[in-house]
C-alpha positions as CSV (number, residue, x, y, z in Angstrom):
1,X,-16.8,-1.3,33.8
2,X,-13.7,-0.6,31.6
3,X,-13.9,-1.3,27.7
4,X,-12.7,-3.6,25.9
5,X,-10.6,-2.7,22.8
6,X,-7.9,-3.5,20.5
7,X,-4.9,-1.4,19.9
8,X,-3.8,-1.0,16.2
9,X,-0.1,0.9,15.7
10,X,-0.6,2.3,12.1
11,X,3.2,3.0,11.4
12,X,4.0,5.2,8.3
13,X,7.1,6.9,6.8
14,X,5.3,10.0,8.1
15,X,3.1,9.7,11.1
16,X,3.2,6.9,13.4
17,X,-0.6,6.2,14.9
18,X,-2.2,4.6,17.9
19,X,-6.0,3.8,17.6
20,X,-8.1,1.8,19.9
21,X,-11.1,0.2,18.8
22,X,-14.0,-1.2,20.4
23,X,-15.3,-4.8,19.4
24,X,-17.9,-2.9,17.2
25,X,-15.0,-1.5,15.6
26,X,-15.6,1.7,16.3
27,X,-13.0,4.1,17.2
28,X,-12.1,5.2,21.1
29,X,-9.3,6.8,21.3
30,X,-6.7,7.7,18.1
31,X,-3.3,9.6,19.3
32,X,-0.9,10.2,16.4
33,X,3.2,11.1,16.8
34,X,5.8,12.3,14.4
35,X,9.0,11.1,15.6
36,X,12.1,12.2,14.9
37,X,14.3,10.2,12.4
38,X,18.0,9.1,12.4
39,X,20.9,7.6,10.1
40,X,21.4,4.2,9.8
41,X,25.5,3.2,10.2
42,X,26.8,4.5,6.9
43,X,25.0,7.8,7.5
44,X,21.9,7.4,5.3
45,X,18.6,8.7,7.1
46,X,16.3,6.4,8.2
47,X,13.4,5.9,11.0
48,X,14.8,5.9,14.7
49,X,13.8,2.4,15.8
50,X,14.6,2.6,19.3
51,X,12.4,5.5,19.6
52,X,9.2,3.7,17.7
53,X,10.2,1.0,20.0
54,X,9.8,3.4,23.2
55,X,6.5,4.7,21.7
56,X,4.8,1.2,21.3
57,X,5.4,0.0,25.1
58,X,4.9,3.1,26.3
59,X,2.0,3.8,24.8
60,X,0.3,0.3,25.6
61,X,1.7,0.7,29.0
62,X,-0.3,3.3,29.4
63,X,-3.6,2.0,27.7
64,X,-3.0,-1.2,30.2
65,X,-2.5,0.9,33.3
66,X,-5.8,3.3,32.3
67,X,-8.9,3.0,34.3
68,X,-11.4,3.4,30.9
69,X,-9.8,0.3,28.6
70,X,-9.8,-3.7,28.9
71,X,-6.9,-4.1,26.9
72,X,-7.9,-7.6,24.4
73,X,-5.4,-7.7,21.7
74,X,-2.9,-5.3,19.9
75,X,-1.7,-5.4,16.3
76,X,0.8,-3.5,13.8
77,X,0.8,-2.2,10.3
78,X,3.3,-0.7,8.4
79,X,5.0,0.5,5.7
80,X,6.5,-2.5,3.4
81,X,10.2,-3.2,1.9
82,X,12.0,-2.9,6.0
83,X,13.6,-5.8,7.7
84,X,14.5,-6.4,10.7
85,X,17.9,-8.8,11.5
86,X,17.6,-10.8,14.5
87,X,20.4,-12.5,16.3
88,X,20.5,-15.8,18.1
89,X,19.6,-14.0,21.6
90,X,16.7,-12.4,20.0
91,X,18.3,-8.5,19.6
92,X,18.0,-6.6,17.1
93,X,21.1,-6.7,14.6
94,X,21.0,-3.0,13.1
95,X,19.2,0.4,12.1
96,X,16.1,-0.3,10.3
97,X,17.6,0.4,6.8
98,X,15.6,2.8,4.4
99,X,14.5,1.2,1.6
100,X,15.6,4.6,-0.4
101,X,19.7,3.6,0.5
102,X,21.2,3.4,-2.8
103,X,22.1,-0.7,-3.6
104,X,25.0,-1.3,-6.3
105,X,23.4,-2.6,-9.3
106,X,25.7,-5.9,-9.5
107,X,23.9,-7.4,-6.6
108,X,20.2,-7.8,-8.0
109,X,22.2,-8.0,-11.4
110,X,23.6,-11.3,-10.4
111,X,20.4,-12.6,-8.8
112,X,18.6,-11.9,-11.9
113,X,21.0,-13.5,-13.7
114,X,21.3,-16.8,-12.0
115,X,17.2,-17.2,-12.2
116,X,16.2,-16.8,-15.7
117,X,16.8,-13.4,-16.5
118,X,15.3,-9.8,-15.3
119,X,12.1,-9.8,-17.3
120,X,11.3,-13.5,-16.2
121,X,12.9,-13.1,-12.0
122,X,10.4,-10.2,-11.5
123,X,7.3,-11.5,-13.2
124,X,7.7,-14.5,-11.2
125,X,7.8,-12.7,-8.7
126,X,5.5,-10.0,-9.2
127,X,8.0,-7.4,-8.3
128,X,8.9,-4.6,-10.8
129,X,13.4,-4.0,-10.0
130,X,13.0,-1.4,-7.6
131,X,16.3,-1.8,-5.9
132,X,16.1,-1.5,-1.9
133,X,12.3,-1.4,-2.5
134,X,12.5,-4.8,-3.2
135,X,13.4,-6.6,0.3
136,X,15.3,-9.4,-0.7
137,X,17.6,-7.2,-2.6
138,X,18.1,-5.1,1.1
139,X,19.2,-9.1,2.1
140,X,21.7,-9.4,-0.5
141,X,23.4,-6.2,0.2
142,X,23.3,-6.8,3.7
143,X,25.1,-9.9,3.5
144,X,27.7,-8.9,0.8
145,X,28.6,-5.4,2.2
146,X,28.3,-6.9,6.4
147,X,29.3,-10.3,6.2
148,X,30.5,-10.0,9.8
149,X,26.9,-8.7,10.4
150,X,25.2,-11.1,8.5
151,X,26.6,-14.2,9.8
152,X,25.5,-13.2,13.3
153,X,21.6,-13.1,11.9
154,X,19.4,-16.0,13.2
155,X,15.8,-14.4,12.0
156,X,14.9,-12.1,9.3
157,X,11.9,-10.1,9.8
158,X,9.5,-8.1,7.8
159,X,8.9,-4.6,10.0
160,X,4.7,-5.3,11.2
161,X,6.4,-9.0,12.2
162,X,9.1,-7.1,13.8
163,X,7.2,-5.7,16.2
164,X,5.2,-8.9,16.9
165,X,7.7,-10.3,17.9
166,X,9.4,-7.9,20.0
167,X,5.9,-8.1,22.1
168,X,5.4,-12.1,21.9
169,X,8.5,-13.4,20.7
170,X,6.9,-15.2,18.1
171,X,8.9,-15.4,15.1
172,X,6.5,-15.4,11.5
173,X,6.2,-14.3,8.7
174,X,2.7,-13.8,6.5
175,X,1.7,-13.1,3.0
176,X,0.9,-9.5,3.1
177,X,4.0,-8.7,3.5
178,X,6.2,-11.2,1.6
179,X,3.3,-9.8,-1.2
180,X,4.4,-6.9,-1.3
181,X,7.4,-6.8,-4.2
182,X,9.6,-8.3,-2.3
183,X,11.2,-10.2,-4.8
184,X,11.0,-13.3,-2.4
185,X,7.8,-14.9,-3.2
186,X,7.3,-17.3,-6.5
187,X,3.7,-16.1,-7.3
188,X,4.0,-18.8,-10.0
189,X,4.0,-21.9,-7.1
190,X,2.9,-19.7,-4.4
191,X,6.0,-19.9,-1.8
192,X,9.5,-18.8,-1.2
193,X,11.6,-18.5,-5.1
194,X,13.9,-21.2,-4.8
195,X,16.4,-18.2,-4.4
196,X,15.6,-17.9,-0.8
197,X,16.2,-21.9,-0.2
198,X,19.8,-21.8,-1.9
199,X,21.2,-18.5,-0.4
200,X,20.1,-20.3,3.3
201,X,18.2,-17.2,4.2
202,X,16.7,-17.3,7.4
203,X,13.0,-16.5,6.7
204,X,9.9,-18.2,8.1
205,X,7.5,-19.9,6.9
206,X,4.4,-17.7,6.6
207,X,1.6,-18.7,8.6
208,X,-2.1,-17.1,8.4
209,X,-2.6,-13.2,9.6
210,X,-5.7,-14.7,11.5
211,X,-3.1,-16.1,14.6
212,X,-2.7,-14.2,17.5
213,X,-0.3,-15.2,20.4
214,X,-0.7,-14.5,24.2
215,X,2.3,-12.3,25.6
216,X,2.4,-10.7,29.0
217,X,2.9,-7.1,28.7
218,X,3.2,-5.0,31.6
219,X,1.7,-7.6,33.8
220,X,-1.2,-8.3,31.5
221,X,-2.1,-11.3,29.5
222,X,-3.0,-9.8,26.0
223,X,-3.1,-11.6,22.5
224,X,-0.9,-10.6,19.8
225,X,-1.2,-10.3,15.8
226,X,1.0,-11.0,13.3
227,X,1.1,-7.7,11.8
228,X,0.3,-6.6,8.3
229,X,1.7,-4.2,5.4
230,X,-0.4,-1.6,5.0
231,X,-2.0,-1.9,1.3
232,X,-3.3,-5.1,2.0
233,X,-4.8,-3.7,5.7
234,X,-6.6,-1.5,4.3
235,X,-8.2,-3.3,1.5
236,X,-9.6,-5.6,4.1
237,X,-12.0,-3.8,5.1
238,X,-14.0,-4.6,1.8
239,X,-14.1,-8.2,1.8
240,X,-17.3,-8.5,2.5
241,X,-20.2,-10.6,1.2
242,X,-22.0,-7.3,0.5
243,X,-19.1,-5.9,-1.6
244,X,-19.4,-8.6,-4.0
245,X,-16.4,-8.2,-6.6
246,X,-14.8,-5.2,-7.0
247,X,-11.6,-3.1,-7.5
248,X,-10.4,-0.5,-5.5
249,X,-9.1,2.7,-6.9
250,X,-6.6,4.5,-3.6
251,X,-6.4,7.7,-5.1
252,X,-3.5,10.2,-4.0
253,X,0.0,10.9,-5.4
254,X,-0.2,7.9,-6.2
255,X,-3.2,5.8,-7.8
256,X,-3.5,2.1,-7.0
257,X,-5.8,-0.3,-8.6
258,X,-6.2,-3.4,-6.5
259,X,-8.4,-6.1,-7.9
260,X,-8.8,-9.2,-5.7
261,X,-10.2,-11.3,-8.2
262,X,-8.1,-11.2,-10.7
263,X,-6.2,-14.4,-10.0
264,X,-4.6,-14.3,-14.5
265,X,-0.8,-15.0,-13.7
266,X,1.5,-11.7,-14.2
267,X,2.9,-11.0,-17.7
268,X,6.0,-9.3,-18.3
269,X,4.2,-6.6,-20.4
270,X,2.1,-6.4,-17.5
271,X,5.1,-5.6,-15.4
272,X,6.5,-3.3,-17.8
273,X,3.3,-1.0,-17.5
274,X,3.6,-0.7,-13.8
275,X,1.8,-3.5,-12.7
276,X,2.5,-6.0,-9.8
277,X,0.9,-8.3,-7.5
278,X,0.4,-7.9,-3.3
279,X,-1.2,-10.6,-1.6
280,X,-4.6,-10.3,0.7
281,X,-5.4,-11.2,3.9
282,X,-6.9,-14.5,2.1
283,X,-3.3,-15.1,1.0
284,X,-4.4,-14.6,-2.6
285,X,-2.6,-12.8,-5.4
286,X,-4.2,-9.4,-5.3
287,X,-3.7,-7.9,-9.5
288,X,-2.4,-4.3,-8.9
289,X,-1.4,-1.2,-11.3
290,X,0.0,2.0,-10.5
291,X,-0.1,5.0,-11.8
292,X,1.4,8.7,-10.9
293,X,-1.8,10.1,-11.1
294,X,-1.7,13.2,-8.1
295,X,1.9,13.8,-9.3
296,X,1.1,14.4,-12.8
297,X,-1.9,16.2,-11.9
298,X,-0.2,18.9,-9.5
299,X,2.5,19.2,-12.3
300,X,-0.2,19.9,-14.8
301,X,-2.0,22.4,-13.0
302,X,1.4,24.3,-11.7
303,X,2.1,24.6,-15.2
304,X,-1.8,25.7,-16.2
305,X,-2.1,28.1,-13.3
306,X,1.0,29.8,-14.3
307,X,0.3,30.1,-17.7
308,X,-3.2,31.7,-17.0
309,X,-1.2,33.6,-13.8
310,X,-4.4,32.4,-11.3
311,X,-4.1,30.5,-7.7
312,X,-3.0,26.7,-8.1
313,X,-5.9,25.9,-5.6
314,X,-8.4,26.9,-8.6
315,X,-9.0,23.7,-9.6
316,X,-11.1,23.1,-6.4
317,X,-13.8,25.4,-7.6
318,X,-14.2,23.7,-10.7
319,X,-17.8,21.9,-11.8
320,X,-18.1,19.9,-14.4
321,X,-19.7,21.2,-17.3
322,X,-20.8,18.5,-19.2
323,X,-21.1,21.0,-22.7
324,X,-17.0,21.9,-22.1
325,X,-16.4,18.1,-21.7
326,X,-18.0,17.2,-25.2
327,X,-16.6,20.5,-26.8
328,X,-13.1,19.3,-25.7
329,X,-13.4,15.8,-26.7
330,X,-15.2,17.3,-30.2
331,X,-12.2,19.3,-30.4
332,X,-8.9,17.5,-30.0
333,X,-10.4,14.0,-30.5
334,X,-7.8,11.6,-29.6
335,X,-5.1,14.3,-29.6
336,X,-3.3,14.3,-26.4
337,X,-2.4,18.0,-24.7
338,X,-1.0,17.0,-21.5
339,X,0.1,13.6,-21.9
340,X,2.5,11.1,-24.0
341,X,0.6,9.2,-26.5
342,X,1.1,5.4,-25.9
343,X,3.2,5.8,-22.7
344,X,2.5,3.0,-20.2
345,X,1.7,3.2,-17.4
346,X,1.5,7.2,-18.3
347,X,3.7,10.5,-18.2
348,X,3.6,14.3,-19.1
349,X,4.6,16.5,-22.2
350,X,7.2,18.9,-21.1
351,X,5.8,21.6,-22.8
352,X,1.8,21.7,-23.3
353,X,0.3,23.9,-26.3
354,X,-1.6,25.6,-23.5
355,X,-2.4,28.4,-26.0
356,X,-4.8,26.1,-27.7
357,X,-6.9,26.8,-24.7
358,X,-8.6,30.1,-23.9
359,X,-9.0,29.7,-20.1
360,X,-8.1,28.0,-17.1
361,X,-11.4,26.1,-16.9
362,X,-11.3,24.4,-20.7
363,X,-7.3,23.7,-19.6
364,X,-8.8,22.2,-16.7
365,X,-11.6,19.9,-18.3
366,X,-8.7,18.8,-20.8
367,X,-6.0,17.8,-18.3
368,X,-8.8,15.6,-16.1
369,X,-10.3,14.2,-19.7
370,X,-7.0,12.8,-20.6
371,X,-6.0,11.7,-16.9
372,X,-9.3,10.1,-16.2
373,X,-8.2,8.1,-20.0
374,X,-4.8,7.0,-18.0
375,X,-6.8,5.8,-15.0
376,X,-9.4,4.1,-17.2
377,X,-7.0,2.0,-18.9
378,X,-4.7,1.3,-15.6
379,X,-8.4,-0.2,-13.5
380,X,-8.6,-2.0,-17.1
381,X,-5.4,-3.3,-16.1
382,X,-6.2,-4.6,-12.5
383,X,-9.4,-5.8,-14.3
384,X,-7.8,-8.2,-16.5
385,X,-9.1,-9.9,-19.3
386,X,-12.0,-12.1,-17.6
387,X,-13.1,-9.5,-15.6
388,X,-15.7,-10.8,-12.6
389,X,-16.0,-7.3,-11.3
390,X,-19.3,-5.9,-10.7
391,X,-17.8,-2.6,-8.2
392,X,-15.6,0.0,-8.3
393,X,-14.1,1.6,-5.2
394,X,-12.9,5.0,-5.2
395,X,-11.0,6.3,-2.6
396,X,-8.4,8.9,-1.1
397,X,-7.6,12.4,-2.8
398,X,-9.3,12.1,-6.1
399,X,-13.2,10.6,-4.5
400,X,-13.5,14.6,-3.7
401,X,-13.4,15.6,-6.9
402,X,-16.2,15.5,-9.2
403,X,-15.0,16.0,-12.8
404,X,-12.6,13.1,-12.3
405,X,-15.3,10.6,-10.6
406,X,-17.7,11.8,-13.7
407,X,-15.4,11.1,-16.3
408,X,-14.1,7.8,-14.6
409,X,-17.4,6.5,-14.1
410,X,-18.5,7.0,-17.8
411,X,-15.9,5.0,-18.5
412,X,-17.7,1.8,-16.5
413,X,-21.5,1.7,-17.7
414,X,-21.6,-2.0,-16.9
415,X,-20.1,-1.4,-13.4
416,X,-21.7,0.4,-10.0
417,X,-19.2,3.0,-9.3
418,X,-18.7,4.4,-6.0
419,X,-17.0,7.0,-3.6
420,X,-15.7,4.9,-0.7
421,X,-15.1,7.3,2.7
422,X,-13.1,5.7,5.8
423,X,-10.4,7.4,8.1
424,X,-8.2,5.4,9.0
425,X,-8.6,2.5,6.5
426,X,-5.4,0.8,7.0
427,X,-5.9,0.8,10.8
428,X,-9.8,-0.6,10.6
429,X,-8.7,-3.8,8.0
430,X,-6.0,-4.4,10.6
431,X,-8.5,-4.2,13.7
432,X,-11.2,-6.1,11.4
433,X,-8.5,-8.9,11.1
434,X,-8.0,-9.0,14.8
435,X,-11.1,-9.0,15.9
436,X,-11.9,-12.0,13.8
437,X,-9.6,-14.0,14.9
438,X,-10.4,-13.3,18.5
439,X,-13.9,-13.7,17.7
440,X,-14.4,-16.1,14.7
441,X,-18.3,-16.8,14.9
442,X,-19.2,-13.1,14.4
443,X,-19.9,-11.1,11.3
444,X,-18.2,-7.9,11.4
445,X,-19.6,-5.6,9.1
446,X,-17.4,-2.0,8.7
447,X,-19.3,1.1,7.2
448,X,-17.6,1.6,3.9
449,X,-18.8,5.6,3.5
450,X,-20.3,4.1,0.5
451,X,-22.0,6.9,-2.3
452,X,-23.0,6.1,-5.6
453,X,-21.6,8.6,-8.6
454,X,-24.6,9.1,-10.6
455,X,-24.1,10.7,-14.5
């Protein structure tokens, strides 16, 4: 008897993944591609969307056609800020613009303008001015520098919608994605900024990322999701009654703090400290901070391995030594080595005294004691002032590494503070929403890798 599974596309800058799960939600089958990119029509490099395009239906072609799999459902996640235009016979308008294409400054300028001002347009929004980053602005440009294009568009599409559609035909959008600083969704009233409404852009209305729709593909009868942007996939995985309230820390070149239940209303000093808001799979405001934690750290270390002329991959071997930590702290107090005092969200001194230190291993201890401080005050962030969060999540690069998780947890007596080990996270939150909409009276529980940091 063939299985039954679910086909999630994971689709990255990077890699582009195919998974199959079970309806335990275990994983089958994972295949993983690197395709080739292209330039868009003013010869800026961007993702080749006819070849992803070739990948999916292939791929599910042959997952349909294979004697081991009862194909139920398929659905997408991706990477956020990519549109796709959509013309009146339902084909695809143009390249899938990178959201790094350089956008003349006069075009969000007058938007911000016409609604209050920067500071007040992007708290509203929840979406710091990141330029093509924020989608809406990629509209704008797109209909000032291609008119002739733009008039032609009939749908605009967020990219997991995108490829929704191109299986079911169903056009949608949903609140993951128009989360995601977009700088087209009034947190404030909790729809479309009135912007959208008096430029007569084509969006849809959002609908819930629990609706699948039935396509034939390749012969079979299959239901299809609505897609979701990554970040909010793969925090899904974590709603769970046993969870309770929590934040999670993604660690990597990039640290996230996403708190759920931190429903306080943006500030603009909030925004000015690198904080923003994406939306969950509950199509609630999830509080979020940033912070250029892995970046700052490999800059650090270059500059501390160098110095000390020893193997940048030292700082694997390194235990905490719980006698260094308190000499260090004893010893520079609230001096700062590495880092700015008072910068928000954080950054690096050019030049650290790094003769202050007499080995690698008390640079080491320093450098984590003062980023762990960053990372402290940036969950603090996410936390907000009523905090309701008994957990703390840790995940990615930084849950391997036990100086940091020591000195973060410290930080949290009041909290449980944990390591948090899935592969594939963003893939299992997306198969977890598909399987509960197929299946609504069932209690899916994922295994969270959960270990508690002891002091």
């Amino acid at each position: 008897m063939k299985e039954k599974v679910i086909a999630v596309f994971d689709i990255g800058k990077t890699n582009k993944k195919l998974l199959l799960f079970d309806t335990q939600l275990n994983v089958l089958k994972e295949t993983e591609e690197k395709l080739v990119a292209t330039t868009d029509d003013d010869g800026f490099e961007c993702d080749d969307i006819e070849l992803i395009e070739k990948w999916v239906k292939n791929s599910l072609g042959e997952v349909i056609q294979s004697e081991k799999y009862d194909l139920l459902a398929v659905n997408f996640a991706t990477y956020g800020a990519t549109l796709a235009y959509i013309d009146s016979h339902g084909r695809r308008l143009t390249p899938i613009y990178n959201y790094l294409k350089p956008v003349d400054e006069s075009i969000p300028e007058e938007l911000y303008r016409k609604y209050g001002g920067k500071e007040e347009f992007c708290r509203r929004t929840a979406s710091p001015a990141l330029g093509m980053l924020n989608s809406g602005i990629q509209i704008l440009w797109l209909k000032k520098t291609k008119p002739e294009t733009f008039s032609k568009v009939r749908y605009i599409l967020h990219f997991p919608q995108y490829f929704s559609f191109m299986l079911s035909g169903q056009v949608v959008s949903e609140h993951t994605s128009l989360g995601c600083h977009t700088a087209l969704w009034d947190f404030d009233n909790m729809k479309y900024h009135p912007w959208v409404h008096d430029e007569n852009l084509r969006l849809p209305e959002p609908v819930s990322v629990f609706k699948l729709k039935e396509a034939n593909i390749s012969g079979k009868r299959v239901m299809v999701g609505t897609g979701l942007h990554d970040s909010s996939a793969s925090l899904a995985p974590y709603f769970s009654p046993d969870t309770g309230n929590f934040i999670l820390v993604s660690t990597g070149t990039w640290c996230i703090s996403m708190n759920p239940f931190n429903h306080e209303p943006l500030t603009t000093e909030e925004l000015n400290q690198d904080c923003l808001c994406y939306m969950s799979i509950n199509r609630e405001p999830v509080k979020s901070s940033r912070l250029f934690l892995g970046h700052m750290h490999d800059e650090a270390v270059g500059k501390i391995s160098q110095y000390f002329k020893i193997n940048e991959n030292s700082f694997r071997l390194v235990k905490p030594d719980v006698k260094l930590l308190n000499r260090m702290m004893g010893k520079f107090m609230d001096e700062k080595i590495f880092t700015i005092p008072g910068s928000k969200p954080g950054a690096l001194r050019d030049e650290p005294e790094l003769f202050l230190f007499d080995n690698f291993i008390e640079a080491y201890h320093q450098l984590m004691i003062e980023l762990s401080d960053l990372t402290v005050e940036a969950i603090n962030r996410a936390a907000g002032e009523d905090d309701k969060t008994e957990n703390i999540f840790i995940t990615g690069g930084f849950s391997k590494n036990p100086l940091f998780l020591k000195l973060v947890a410290s930080s949290f007596p009041d909290k449980r503070v944990y390591t948090s080990e899935i592969s594939n996270a963003t893939s299992l939150g997306t198969a977890m929403v598909t399987l509960r909409a197929l299946m609504p009276d069932k209690e899916f529980k994922p295994d969270l890798g959960l270990t508690e940091i002891t002091l």
